[in-house]
VEXVEXNU-337059 format. One line per 8 residues: number of its first residue (from 0); for each residue x, y, z of C-alpha. Coordinates in steps of 0.2 Angstrom, whole numbers, plus 5000, padded with zeros to 4 digits. Layout:
# VEXVEXNU-337059
NUM) X Y Z  ... $
END
This chain:
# VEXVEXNU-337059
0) 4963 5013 5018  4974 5023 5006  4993 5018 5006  5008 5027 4997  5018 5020 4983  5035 5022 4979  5049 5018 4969  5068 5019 4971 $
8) 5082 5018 4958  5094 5004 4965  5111 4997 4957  5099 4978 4958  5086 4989 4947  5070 4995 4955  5065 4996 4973  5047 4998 4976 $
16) 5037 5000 4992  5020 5000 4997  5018 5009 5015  5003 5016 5026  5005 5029 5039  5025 5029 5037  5024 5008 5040  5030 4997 5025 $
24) 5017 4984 5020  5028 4977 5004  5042 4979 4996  5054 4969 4983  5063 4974 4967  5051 4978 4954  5042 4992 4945  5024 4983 4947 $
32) 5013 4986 4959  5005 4971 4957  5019 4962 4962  5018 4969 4979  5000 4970 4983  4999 4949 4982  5009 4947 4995  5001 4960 5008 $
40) 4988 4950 5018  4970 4952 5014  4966 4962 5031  4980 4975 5026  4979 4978 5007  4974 4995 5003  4958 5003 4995  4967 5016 4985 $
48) 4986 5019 4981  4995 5038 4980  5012 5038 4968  5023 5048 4980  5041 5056 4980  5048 5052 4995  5042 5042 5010  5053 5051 5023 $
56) 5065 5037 5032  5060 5023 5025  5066 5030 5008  5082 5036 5018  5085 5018 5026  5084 5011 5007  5097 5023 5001  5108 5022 5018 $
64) 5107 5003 5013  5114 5007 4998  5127 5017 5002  5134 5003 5015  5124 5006 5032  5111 4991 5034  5105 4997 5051  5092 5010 5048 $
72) 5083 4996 5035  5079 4986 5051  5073 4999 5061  5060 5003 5049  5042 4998 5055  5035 4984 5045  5018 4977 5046  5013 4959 5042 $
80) 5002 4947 5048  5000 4928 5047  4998 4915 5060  5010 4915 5078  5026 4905 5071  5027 4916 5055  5025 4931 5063  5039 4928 5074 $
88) 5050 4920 5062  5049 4938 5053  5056 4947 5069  5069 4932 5070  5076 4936 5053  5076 4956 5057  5091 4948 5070  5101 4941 5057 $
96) 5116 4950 5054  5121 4956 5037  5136 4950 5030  5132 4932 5041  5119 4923 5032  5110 4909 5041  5105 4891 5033  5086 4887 5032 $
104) 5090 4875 5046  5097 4889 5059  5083 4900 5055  5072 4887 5062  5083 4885 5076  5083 4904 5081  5065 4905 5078  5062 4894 5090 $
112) 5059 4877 5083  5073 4868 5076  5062 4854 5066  5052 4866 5058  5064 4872 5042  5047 4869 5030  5040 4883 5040  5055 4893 5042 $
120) 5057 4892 5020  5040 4898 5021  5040 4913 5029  5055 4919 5019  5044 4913 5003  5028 4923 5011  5039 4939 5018  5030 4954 5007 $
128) 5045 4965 5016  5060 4960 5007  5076 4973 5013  5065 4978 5027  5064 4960 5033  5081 4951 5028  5077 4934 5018  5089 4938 5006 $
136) 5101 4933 5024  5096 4915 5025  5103 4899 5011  5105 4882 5008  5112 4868 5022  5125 4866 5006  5131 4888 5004  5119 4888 4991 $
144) 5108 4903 4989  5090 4895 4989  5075 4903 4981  5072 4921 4982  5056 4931 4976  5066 4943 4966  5079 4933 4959  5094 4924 4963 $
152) 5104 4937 4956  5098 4951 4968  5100 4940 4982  5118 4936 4979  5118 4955 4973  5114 4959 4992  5125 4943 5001  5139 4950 4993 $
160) 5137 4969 4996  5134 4966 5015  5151 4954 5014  5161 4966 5007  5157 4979 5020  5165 4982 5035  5150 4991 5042  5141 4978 5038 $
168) 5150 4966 5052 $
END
């Protein structure tokens, strides 16, 4: 299967997506493929990549991002896969609204199993969709931001961007 590779200029530095047939298999702040293709499940990682210029709305929904409108980022189509409780933990944190991040611990809680914050951390850690699928929206029991693939900078770049919107409430 051939995917289509693309990389945006953002003000947190590069945006790079990984998509197939207008669906975005991975995507994070980084200039590397490399960086992306790890996280896509085995099943969906693709046999040959295409450098492209635009990827139609999911390009538009990054810069709409951007330019302070969150919503078009969550309707893109996103395609992950991994057992039952992470795969619904990922939907789960597509419901998280910006500007009102969650703790690890009510994450768990609106995925559905309140004692299972280990698992809740871990589908953050193992989501290959970052924007697309919000983690950067989920801290600490304490305020404190966590861990974050891309860097704790970016994800307080992104807290604070969707607190200082109002069309981000």
């Amino acid at each position: 299967m051939k995917a289509q590779l693309m990389q945006l200029s953002t003000p947190d530095g590069p945006f790079t997506i990984l998509a197939r047939d207008g669906v975005v298999l991975a995507s994070g702040w980084t200039a590397g493929l490399a960086e992306l293709t790890g996280q896509v499940h085995p099943t969906l990682r693709p046999d040959a990549v295409e450098e492209v210029a635009s990827l139609g709305g999911i390009s538009s929904a990054v810069e709409a991002f951007y330019d302070g409108d969150p919503a078009p980022a969550m309707s893109v189509r996103v395609l992950q896969q991994s057992g039952p409780f992470r795969a619904h933990a990922w939907d789960v944190l597509r419901q998280v609204k910006p500007g009102s991040p969650v703790t690890y611990t009510e994450y768990a809680a609106l995925a559905g199993n309140p004692r299972a914050v280990r698992a809740a951390a871990s589908a953050c850690a193992f989501n290959a969709a970052a924007l697309f699928v919000p983690c950067h929206r989920v801290i600490r029991t304490d305020g404190s931001l966590g861990g974050f693939r891309w860097g704790l900078r970016i994800k307080e770049s992104l807290l604070a961007r969707e607190a200082g919107q109002d069309c981000f409430r």
